[in-house]
C-alpha positions as CSV (number, residue, x, y, z in Angstrom):
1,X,-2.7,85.6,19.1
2,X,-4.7,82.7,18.5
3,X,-1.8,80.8,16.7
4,X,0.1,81.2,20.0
5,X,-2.6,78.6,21.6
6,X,-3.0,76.3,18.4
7,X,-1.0,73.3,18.6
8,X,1.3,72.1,15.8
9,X,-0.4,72.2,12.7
10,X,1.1,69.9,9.4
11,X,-0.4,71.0,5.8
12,X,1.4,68.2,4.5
13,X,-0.1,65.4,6.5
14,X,-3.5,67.3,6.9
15,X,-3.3,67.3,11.0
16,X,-5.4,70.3,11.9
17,X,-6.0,69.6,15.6
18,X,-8.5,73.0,15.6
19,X,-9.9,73.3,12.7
20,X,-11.8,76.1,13.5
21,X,-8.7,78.2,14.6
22,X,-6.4,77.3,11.8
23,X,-9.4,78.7,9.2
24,X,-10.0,81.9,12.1
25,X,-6.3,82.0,11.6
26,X,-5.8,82.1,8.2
27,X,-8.5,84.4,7.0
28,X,-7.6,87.0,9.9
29,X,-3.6,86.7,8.2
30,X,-5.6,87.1,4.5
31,X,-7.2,90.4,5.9
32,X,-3.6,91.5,7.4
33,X,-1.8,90.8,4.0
34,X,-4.8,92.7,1.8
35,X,-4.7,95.9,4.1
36,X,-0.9,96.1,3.9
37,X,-1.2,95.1,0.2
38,X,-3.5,98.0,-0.1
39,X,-1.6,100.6,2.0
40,X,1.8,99.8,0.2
41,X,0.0,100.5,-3.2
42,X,-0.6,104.0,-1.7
43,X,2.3,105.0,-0.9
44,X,4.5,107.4,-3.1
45,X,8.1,107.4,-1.9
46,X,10.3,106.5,-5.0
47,X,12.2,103.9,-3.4
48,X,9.2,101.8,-2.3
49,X,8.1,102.7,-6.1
50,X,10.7,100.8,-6.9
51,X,9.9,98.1,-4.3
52,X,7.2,97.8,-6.2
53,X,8.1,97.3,-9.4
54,X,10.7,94.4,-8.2
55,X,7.9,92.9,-6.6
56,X,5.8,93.1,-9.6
57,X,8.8,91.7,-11.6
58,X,8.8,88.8,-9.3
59,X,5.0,88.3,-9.5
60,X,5.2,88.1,-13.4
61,X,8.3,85.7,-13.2
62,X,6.7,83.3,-10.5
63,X,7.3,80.0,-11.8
64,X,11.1,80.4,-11.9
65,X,11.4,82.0,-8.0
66,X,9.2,78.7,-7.3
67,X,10.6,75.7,-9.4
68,X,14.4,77.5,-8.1
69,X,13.5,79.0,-4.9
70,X,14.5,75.4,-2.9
71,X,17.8,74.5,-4.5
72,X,18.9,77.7,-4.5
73,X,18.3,77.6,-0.7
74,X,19.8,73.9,-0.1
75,X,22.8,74.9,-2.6
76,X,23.7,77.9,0.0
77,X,23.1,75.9,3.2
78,X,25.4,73.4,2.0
79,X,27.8,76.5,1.5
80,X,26.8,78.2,4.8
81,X,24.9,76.7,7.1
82,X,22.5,79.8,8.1
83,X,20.9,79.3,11.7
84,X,20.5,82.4,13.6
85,X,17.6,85.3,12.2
86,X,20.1,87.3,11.0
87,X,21.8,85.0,8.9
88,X,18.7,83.7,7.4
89,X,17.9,87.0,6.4
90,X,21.0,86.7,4.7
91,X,20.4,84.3,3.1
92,X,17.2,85.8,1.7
93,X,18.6,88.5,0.3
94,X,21.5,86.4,-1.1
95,X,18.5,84.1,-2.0
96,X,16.6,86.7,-3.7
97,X,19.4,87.9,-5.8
98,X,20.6,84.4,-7.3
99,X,17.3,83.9,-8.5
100,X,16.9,87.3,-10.1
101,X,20.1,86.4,-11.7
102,X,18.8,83.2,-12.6
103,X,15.3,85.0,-14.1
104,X,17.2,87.5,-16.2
105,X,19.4,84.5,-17.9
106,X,16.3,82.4,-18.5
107,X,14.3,85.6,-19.6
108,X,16.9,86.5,-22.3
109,X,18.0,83.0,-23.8
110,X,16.4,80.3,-25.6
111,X,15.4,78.5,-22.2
112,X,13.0,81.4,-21.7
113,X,10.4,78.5,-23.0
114,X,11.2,77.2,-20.0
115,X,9.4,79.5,-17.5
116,X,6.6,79.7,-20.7
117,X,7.5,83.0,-22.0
């Protein structure tokens, strides 16, 4: 609720016009992302098993979702541009997919070196 009332905040630039509620904010959003974190890992339904494993897959392959993640983005919006929620979530899953792609051919070729594998 509190990020509702914070003015605009810029990493980048280091504008932080309450500091005190961006920290509040971030470590209350750390706590939110470690309990769901922890209830996910509970769970035993074999599709989010497998959730889970894709997310794991990502995690080990994080350099090449990160160094890729942006062009694969700009390459689509040039494409499509994607403005409304829905087709931004498009575009994540369309996103998402590319780069697996992308993983899988660096994973099993010589240029593996290049995500230091």
């Amino acid at each position: 609720i509190l990020i509702l009332i914070s003015p605009l905040i810029n990493v980048r630039l280091a504008i932080y016009p309450i500091p005190v509620v961006f920290y509040f904010n971030a470590l209350v959003a750390i706590v939110v992302y470690l309990s769901f974190c922890y209830s996910f890992s509970k769970i035993n339904v074999p599709v989010i098993k497998q959730g889970k494993k894709y997310l794991c897959y990502i995690g080990e392959n994080t350099i090449a979702y990160l160094c890729l993640n942006q062009l694969v983005i700009w390459l689509l919006q040039k494409i499509v541009p994607f403005s409304t929620v829905l087709e931004q979530l498009i575009l994540f899953v369309i996103c998402t997919i590319i780069l697996t792609i992308i993983t899988q051919i660096l994973l099993h070729t010589p240029l593996k070196v290049v995500i230091g594998k």
